[in-house]
ZADREN-365672 format. One line per 4 residues: number of its first residue (from 1); for each residue x, y, z of N, C-alpha, C, O. Coordinates in steps of 0.1 Angstrom, whole numbers, plus 5000, padded with zeros to 4 digits. Layout:
<atoms>
NUM = X/Y/Z/X/Y/Z/X/Y/Z/X/Y/Z | ... .
</atoms>
This chain:
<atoms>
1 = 7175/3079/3958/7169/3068/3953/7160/3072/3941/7152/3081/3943 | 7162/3063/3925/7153/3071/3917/7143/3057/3916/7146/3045/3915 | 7129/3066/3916/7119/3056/3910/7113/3055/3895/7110/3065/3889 | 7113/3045/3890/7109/3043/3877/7092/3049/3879/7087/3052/3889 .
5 = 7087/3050/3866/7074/3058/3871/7067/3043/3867/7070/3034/3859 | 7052/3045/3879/7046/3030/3872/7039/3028/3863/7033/3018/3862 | 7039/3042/3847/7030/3042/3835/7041/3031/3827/7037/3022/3819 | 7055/3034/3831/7062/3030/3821/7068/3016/3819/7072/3008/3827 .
9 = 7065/3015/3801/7065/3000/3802/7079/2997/3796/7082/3005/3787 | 7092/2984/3799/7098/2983/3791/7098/2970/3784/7090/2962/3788 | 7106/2967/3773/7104/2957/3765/7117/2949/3768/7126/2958/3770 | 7123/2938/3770/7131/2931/3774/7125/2914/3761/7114/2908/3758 .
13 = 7140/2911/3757/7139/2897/3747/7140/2889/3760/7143/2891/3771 | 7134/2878/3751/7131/2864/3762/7146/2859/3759/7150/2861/3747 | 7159/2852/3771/7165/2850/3765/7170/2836/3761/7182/2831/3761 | 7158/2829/3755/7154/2817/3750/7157/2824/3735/7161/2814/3728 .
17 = 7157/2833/3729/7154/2839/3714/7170/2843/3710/7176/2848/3719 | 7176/2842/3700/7190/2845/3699/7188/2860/3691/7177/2863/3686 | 7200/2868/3691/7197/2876/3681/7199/2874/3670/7209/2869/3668 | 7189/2878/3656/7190/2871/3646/7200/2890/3637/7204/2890/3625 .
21 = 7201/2897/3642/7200/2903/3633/7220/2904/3629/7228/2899/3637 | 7226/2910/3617/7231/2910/3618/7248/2924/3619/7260/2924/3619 | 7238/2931/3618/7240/2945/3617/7231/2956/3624/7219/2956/3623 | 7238/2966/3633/7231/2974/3637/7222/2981/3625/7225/2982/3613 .
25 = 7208/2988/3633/7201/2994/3618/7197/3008/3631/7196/3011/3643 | 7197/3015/3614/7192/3031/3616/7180/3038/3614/7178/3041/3602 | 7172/3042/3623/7159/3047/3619/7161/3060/3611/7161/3071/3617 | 7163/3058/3592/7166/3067/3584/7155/3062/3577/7150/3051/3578 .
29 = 7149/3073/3568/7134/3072/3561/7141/3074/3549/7148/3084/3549 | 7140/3061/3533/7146/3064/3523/7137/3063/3513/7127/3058/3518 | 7134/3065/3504/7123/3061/3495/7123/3047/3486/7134/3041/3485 | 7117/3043/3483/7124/3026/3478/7112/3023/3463/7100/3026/3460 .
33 = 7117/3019/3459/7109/3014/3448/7108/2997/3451/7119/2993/3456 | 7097/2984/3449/7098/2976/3454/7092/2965/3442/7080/2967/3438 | 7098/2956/3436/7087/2947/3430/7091/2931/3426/7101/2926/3421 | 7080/2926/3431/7084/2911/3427/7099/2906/3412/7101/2911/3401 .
37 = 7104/2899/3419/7117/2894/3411/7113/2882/3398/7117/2880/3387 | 7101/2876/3408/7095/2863/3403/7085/2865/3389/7074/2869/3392 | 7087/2863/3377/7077/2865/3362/7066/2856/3372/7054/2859/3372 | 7068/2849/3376/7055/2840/3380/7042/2849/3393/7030/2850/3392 .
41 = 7048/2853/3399/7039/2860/3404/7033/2871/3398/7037/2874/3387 | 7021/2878/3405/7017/2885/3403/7027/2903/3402/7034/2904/3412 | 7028/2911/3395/7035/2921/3393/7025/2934/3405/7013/2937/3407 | 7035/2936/3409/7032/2951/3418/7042/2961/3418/7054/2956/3417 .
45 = 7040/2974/3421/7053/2981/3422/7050/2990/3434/7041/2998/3432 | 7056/2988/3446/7050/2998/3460/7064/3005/3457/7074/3000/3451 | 7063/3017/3461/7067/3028/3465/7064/3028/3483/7054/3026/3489 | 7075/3030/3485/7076/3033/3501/7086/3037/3507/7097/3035/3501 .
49 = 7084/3042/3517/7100/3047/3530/7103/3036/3543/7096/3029/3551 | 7115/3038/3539/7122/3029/3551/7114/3036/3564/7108/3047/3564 | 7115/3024/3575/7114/3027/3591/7123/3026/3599/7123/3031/3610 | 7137/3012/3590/7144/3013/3599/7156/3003/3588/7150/2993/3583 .
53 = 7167/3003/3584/7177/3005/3578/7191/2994/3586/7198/2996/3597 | 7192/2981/3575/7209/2981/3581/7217/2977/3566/7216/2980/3554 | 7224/2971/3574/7236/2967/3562/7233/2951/3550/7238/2948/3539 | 7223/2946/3560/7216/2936/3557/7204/2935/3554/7199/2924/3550 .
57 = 7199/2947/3556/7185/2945/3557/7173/2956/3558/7176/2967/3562 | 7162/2955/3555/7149/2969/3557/7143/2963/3564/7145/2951/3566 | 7133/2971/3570/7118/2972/3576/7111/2981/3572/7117/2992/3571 | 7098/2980/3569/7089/2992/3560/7074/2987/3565/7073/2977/3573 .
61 = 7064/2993/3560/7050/2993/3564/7046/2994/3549/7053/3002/3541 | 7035/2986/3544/7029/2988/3534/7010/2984/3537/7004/2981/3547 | 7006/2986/3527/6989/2982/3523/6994/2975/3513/6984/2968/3517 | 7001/2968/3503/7002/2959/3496/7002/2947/3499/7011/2943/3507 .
65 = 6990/2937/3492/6986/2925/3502/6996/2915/3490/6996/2903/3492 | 7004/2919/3479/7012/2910/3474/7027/2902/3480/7036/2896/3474 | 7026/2905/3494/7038/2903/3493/7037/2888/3507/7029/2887/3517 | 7048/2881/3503/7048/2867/3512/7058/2862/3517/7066/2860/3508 .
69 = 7064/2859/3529/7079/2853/3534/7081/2844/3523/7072/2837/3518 | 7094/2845/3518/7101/2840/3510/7099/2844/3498/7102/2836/3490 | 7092/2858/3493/7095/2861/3479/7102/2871/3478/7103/2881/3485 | 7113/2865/3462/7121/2874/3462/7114/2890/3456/7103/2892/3451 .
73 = 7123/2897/3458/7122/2913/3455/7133/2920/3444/7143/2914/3443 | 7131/2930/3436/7140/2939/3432/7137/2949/3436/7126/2953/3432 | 7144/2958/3446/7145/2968/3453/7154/2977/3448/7166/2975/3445 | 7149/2988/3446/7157/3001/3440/7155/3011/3457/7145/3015/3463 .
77 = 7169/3013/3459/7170/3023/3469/7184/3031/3469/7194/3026/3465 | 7185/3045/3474/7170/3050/3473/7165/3057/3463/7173/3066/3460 | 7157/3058/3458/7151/3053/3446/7144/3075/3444/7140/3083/3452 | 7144/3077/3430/7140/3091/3431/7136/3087/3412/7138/3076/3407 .
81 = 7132/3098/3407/7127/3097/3393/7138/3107/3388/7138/3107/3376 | 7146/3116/3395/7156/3126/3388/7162/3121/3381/7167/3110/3385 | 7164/3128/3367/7173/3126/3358/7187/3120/3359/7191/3109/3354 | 7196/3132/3371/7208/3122/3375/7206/3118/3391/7212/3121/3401 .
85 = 7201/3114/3390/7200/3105/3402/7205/3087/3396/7205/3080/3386 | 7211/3087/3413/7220/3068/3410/7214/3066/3421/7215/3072/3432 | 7204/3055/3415/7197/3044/3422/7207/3029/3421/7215/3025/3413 | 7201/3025/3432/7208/3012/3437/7198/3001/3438/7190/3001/3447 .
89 = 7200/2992/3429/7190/2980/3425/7198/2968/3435/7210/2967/3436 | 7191/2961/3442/7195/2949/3454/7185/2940/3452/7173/2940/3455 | 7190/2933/3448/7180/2916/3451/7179/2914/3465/7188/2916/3473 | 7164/2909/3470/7161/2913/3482/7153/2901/3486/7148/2894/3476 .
93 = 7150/2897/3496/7139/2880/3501/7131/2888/3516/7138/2894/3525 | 7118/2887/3517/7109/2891/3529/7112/2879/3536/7112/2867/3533 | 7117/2887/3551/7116/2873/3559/7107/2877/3570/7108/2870/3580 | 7100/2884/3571/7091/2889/3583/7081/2898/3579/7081/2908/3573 .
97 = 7071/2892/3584/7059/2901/3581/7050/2904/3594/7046/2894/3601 | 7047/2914/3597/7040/2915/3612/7027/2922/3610/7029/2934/3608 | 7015/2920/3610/7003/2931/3610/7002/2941/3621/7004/2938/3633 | 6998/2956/3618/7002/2962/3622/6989/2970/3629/6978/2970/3624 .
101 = 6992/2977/3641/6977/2981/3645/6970/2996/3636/6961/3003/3640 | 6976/2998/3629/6972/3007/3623/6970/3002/3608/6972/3010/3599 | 6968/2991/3606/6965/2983/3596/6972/2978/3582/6969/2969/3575 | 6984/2987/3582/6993/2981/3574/7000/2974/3577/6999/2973/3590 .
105 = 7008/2965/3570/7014/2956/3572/7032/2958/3572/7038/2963/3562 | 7039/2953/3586/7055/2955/3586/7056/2946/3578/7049/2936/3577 | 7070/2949/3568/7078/2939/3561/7089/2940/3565/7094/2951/3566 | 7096/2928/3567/7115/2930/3571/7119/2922/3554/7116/2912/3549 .
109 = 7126/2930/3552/7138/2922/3539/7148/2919/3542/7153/2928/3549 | 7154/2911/3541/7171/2907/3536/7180/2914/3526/7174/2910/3516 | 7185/2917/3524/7191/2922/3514/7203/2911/3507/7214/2910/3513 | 7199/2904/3496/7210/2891/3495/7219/2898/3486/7229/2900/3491 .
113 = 7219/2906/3469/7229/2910/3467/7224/2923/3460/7213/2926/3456 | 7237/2931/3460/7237/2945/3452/7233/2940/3436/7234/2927/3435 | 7229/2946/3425/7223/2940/3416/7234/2949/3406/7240/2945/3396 | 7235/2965/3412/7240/2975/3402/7238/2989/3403/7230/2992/3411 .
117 = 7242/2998/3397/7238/3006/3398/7224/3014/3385/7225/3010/3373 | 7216/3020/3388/7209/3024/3376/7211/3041/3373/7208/3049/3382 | 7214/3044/3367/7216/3059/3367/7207/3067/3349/7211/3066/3337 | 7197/3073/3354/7192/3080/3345/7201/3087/3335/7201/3099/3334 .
121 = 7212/3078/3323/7218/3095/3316/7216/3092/3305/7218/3080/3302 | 7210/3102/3295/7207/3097/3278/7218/3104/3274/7222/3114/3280 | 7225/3096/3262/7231/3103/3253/7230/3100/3238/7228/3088/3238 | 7231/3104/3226/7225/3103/3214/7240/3101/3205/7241/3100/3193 .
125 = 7246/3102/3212/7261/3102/3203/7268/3096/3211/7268/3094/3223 | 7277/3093/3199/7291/3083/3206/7299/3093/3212/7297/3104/3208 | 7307/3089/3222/7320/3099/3223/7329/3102/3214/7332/3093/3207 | 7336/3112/3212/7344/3119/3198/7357/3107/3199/7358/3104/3211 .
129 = 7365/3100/3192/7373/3094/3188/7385/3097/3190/7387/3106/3182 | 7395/3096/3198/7411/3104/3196/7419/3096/3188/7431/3099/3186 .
</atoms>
C-alpha cells in the first residue's frame, strides 16, 4: 500500500471550466522581442523569455505595466540581434494576465498570425546579370 505524503499538494481543474487551450505547450525558454501593434498606444519594447510555449500561444513574466487583455502585439521570436539570424515576426493578442507573487506580471498571448520572416542581410549590389 503506497501513501501519498501529507506535505503534498495537488492541483486538479474544477470540472465546471472546459479546456481552453488548444495545443499542448513546452516549457522552452526563447527570447522574444515584444511591442504594441497599436500607433495609438503607448510604444514599449520588452525583451523577454518564454516560460511556456505552444502552437498557439506564449506565457512570459514581465515588469512592463503597458500591457492589457486585448492588445494587439508584434512579437519577434525567437528573436537575437545576430547578423544572420531569422527572426519570426507574429501578430499576437494578450488574453491573460495573472499577478505574480514575485511581483511581475504573467502574460498569456495568442498567436493570431505569422507576419514573416525578418532576416538581418545587407547587400550593396545587385546580383550579376546572366
Amino acid at each position: 500500500m503506497s501513501k501519498t505524503p501529507s506535505n503534498s499538494v495537488t492541483f486538479s481543474r474544477p470540472n465546471s471550466l472546459p479546456e481552453r487551450r488548444g495545443s499542448r505547450r513546452c516549457k522552452i525558454t526563447q527570447l522574444m522581442r515584444i511591442r504594441p501593434s497599436d500607433p495609438e498606444k503607448e510604444h514599449f519594447e520588452d525583451l523577454r523569455g518564454t516560460m511556456s510555449v505552444s502552437r498557439s500561444g506564449v506565457y512570459f513574466q514581465t515588469s512592463e505595466k503597458g500591457y492589457e487583455i486585448g492588445l494587439r502585439l508584434f512579437v519577434t521570436m525567437p528573436y537575437s540581434k545576430e547578423p544572420a539570424a531569422i527572426n519570426r515576426e507574429y501578430l499576437a493578442e494578450v488574453v491573460r494576465m495573472d499577478p505574480r507573487s514575485n511581483g511581475l506580471t504573467g502574460v498569456g498571448i495568442k498567436i493570431l498570425m505569422e507576419m514573416g520572416i525578418q532576416q538581418h542581410s545587407y547587400s550593396f549590389s545587385a546580383p550579376p546579370r546572366k
